[in-house]
C-alpha positions as CSV (number, residue, x, y, z in Angstrom):
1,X,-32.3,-17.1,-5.0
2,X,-34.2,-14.2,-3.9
3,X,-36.8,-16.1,-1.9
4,X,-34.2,-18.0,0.1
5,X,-32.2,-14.5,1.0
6,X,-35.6,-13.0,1.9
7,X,-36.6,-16.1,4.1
8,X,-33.1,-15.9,5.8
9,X,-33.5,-12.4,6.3
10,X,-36.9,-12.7,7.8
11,X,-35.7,-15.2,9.9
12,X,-32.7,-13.4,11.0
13,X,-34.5,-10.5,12.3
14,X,-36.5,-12.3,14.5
15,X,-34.0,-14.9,16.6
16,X,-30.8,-13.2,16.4
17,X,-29.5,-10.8,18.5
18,X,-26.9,-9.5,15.9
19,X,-27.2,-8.4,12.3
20,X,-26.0,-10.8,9.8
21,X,-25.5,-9.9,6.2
22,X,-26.6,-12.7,3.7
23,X,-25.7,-12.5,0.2
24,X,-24.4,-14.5,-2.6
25,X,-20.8,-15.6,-3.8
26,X,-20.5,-16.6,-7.9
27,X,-18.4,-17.9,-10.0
28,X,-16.5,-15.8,-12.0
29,X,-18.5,-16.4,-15.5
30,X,-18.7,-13.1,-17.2
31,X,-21.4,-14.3,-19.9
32,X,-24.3,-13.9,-16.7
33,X,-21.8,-11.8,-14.2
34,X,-23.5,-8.8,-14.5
35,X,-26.9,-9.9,-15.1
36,X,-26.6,-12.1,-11.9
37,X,-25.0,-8.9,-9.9
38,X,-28.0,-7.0,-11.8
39,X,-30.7,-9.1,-10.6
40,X,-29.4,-9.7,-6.9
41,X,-28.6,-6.2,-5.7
42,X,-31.2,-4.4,-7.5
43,X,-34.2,-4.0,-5.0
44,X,-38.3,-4.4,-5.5
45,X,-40.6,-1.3,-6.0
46,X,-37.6,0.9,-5.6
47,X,-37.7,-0.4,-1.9
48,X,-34.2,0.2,-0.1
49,X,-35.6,-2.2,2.8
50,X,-36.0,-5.1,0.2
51,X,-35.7,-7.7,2.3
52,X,-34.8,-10.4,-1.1
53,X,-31.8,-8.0,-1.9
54,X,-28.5,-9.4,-1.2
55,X,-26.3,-7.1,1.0
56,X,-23.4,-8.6,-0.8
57,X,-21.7,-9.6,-3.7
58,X,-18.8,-12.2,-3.6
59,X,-17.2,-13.1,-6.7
60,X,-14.7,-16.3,-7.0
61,X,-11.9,-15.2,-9.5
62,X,-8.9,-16.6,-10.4
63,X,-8.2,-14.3,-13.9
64,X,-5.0,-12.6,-12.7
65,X,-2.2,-15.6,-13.1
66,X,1.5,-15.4,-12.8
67,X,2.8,-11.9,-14.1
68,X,-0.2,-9.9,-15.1
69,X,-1.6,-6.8,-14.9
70,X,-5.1,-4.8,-15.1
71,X,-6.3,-5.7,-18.5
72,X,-4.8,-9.1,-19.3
73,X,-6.4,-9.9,-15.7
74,X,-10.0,-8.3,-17.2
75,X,-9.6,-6.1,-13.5
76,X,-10.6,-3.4,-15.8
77,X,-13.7,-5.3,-16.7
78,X,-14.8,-5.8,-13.2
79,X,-14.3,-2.2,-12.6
80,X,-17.1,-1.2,-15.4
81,X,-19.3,-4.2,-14.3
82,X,-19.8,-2.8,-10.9
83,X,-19.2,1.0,-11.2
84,X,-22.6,1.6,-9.8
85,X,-23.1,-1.1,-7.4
86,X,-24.9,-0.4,-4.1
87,X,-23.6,-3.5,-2.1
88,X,-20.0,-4.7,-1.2
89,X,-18.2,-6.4,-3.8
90,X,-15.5,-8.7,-3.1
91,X,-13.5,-11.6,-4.1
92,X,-15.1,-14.6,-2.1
93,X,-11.9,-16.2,-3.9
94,X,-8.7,-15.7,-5.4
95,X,-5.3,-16.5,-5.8
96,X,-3.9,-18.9,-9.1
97,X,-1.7,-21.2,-8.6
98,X,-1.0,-21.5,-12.4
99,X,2.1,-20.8,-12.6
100,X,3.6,-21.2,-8.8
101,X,5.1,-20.1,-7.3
102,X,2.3,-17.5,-6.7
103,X,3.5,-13.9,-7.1
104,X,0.5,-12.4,-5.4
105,X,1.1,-9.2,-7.4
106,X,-2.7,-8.6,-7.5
107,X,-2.8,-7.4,-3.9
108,X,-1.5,-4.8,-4.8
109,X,-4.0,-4.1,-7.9
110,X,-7.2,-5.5,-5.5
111,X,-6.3,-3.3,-2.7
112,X,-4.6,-0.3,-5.1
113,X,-6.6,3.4,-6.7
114,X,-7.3,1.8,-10.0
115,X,-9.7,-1.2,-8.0
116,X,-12.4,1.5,-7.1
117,X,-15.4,-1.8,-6.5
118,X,-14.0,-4.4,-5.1
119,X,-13.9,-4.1,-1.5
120,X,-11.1,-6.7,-0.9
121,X,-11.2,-10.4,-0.9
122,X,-10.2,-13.8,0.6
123,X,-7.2,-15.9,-0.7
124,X,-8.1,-19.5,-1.4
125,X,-7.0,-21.4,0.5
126,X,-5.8,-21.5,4.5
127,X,-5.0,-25.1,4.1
128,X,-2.9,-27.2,2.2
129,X,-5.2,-29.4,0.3
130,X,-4.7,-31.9,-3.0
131,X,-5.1,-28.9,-5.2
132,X,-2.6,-26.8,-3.7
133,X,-3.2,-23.9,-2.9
134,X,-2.4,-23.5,1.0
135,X,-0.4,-20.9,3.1
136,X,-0.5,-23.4,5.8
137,X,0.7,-26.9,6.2
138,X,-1.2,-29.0,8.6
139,X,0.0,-31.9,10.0
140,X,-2.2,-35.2,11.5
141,X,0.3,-34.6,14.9
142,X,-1.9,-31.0,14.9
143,X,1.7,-29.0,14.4
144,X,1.5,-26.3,11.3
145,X,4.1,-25.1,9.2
146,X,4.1,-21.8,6.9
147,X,4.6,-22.4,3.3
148,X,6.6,-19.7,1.3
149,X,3.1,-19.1,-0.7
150,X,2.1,-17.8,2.8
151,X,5.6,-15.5,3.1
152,X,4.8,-14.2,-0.1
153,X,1.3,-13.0,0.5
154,X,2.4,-11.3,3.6
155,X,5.3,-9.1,1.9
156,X,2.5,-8.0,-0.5
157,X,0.4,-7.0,2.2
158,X,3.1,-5.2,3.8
159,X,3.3,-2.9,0.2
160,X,-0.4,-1.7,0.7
161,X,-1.2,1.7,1.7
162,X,-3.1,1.2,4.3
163,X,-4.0,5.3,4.4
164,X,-6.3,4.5,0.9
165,X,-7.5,1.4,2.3
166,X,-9.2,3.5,5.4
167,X,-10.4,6.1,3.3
168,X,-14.2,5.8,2.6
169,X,-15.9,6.4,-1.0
170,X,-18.7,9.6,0.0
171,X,-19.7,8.7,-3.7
172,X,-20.5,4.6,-3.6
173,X,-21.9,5.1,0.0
174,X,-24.9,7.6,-1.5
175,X,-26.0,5.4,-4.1
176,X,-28.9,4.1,-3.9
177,X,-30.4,1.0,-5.3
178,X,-32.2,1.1,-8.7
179,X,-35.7,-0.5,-8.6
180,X,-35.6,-4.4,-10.4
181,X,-36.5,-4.6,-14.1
182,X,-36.2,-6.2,-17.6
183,X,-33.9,-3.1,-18.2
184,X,-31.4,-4.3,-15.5
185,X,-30.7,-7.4,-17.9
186,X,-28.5,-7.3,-21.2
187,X,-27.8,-11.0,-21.4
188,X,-30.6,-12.7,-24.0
189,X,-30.9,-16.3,-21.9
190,X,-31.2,-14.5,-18.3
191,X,-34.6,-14.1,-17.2
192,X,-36.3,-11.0,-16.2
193,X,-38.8,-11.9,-14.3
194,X,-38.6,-10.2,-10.4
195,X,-41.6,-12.0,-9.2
196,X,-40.1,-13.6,-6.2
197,X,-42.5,-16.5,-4.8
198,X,-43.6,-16.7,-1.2
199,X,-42.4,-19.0,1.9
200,X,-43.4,-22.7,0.6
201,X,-45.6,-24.5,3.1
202,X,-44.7,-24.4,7.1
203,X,-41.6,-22.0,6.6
204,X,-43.6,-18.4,7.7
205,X,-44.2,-21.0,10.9
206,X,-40.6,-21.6,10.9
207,X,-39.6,-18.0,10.6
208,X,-41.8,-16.4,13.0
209,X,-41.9,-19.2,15.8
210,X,-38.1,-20.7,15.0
211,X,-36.5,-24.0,15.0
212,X,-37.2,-25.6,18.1
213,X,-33.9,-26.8,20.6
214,X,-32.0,-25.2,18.5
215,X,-28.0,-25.2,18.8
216,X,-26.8,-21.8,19.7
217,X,-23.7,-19.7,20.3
218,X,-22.0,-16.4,21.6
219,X,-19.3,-14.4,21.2
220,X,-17.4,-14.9,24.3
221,X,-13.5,-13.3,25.2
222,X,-10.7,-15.2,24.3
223,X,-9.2,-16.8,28.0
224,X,-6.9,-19.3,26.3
225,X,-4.0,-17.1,24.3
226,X,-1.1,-18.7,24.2
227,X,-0.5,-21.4,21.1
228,X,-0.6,-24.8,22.9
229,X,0.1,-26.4,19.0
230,X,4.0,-26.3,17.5
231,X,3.9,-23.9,14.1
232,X,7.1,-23.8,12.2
233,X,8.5,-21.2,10.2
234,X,8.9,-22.3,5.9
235,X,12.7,-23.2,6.8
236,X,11.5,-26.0,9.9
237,X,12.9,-23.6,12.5
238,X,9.9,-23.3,15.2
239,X,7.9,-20.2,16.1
240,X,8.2,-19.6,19.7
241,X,6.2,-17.9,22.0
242,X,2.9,-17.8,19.6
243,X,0.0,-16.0,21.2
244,X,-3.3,-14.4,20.7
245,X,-3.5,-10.6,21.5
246,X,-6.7,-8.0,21.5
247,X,-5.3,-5.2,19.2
248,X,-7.4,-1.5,18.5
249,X,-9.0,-0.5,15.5
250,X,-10.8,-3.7,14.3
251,X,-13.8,-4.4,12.2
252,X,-16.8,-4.4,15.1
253,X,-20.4,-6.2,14.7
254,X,-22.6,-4.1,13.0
255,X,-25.2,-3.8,15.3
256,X,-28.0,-5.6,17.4
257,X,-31.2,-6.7,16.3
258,X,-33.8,-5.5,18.0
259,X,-36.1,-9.0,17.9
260,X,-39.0,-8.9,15.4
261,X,-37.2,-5.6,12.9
262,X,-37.7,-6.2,8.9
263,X,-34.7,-4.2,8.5
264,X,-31.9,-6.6,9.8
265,X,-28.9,-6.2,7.9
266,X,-30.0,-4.1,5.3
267,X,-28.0,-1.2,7.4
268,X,-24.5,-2.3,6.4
269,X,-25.1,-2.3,2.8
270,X,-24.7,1.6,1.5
271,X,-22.9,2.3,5.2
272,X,-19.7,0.1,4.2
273,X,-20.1,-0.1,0.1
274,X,-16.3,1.5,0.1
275,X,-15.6,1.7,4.0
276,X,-12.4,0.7,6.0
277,X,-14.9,-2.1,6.9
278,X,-14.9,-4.2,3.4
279,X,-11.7,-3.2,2.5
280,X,-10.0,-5.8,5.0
281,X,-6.4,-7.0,4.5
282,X,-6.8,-10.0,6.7
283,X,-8.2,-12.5,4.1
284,X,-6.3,-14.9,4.6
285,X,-7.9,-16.0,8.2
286,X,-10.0,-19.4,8.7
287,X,-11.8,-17.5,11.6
288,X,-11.2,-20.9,13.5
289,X,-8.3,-20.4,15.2
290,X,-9.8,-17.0,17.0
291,X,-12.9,-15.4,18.0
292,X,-13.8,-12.2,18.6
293,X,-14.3,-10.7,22.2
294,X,-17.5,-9.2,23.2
295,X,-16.3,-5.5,22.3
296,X,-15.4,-6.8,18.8
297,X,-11.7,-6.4,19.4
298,X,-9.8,-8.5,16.7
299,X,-7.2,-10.5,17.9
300,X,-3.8,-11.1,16.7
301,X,-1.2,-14.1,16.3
302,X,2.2,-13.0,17.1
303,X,5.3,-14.5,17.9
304,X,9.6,-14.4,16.6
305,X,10.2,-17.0,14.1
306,X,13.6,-17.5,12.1
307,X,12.8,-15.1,9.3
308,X,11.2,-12.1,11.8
309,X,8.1,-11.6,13.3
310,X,5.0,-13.3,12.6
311,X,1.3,-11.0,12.6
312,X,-2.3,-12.8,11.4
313,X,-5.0,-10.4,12.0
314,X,-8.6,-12.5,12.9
315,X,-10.6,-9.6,13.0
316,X,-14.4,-9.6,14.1
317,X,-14.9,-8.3,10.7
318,X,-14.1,-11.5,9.0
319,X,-16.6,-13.4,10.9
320,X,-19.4,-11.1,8.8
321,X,-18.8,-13.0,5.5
């Protein structure tokens, strides 16, 4: 797993223009949790510039079901697990559906003071799908409608205090990462060894020289903002006037690569362990429906449905997980 972040890394530097965290999202088995956390965000030699350290830490959990709290959701667990980590930590997944409807009442402990690791997460899922957990219905004639799971997220969100949420962690930010060893590891079935094996044949080619006629984007302003697609509200009655609008005070990209520098993406790791910048409320975006505009303005979904106003944040930094 190392060797494949370090080769991305490597590659990264060279051919892209923008830094681009890579890291690693697991399952939410607490036998290896902290071993694997251990092992991944620990770095070589002591070397901060590691370029096999993951810059994050995604964790797919579904422990807080129905009406829970901290420690019947293990919460408090995850807090001990990672008290020390160096990179972001966040829920690459949540949200149970066992019982539904879904209460949501663990926004309020993910984004509250007693979550002092976790820098936000991502509710699964955008879609409605066979396993049911969607805010949105999709229909094949391309209209949407809101499900109440979707309503009911939203008035969480709308309880956070959004002044804690902005505040940085002076504490998590100076940490530094401890150097990898067999004293990192508690579990007795999780290996120890750091030895991290190099490039297999062709790929230091690959990295330096890159793939050749390969497909390539930008970030490019949004031209088209008004919602060509019906959306309807959970009650049928349609959304009107839907549009896209650039709003302040958005995640931006965290920098430029400078073509050729070992150091690509390693920056945002300590920088934004606790920062306004992980701690996102908007985690409920596809990062399909909007992209974000060469100044790294987000942009915003708003229109008057039956049951009030309607606000999705897409924010640039969505786009860096």
């Amino acid at each position: 797993m190392r060797a494949v972040v370090r080769d991305l890394k490597n590659y990264i530097s060279k051919h892209s223009q923008r830094q681009i965290p890579v890291g690693y999202s697991a399952a939410d088995v607490r036998d290896v949790l902290q071993d694997t956390w251990a092992y991944l965000q620990c770095a070589l030699n002591g070397d901060d510039n590691d370029m096999s350290r993951s810059d994050f830490f995604g964790l797919n959990s579904y422990s807080w079901c129905g009406n829970s709290n901290f420690q019947t959701s293990q919460y408090d667990q995850l807090v001990t697990i990672f008290a020390n980590t160096t990179v972001p930590v966040f829920f690459s997944e949540y949200g149970c559906n066992d019982p539904t409807p879904r209460l949501f009442d663990e926004v309020l402990a993910l984004y509250g003071p007693q979550m002092t690791v976790m820098s936000g997460g991502l509710v699964y899922e955008w879609t409605q799908e066979t396993s049911n957990y969607g805010l949105v219905q999709v229909y094949s004639n391309n209209s949407a409608q809101l499900l109440q799971d979707y309503n009911t997220l939203q008035s969480q969100y709308n309880k956070l205090n959004v002044t804690l949420l902005e505040s940085a962690n002076s504490t998590a930010t100076a940490l530094t990462p401890p150097a990898c060893g067999a004293s990192l590891i508690s579990g007795d079935g999780f290996p120890t060894n750091f030895t991290i094996p190099s490039p297999p044949s062709g790929a230091n080619a690959v990295i330096s020289s890159g793939i050749s006629n390969a497909p390539t984007g930008s970030i490019v302003p949004v031209t088209q903002t008004s919602v060509a697609v019906p959306v309807y509200d959970v009650n049928g009655a349609a959304i009107n006037n839907l549009a896209i609008a650039a709003t302040s005070g958005s995640n931006t990209p965290s920098g430029q690569n400078t073509g050729g520098s070992a150091s690509a993406g390693g920056s945002s790791r300590a920088s934004s362990a606790r920062s306004s910048s992980t701690r996102t409320q908007s985690g409920t975006a596809t990062g399909s429906a909007a992209a974000a505009t060469s100044s790294g303005a987000a942009n915003v979904f708003s229109g008057a449905g039956a049951n009030g106003a309607l606000a999705l944040v897409l924010g640039a930094g969505l786009y860096a997980l």
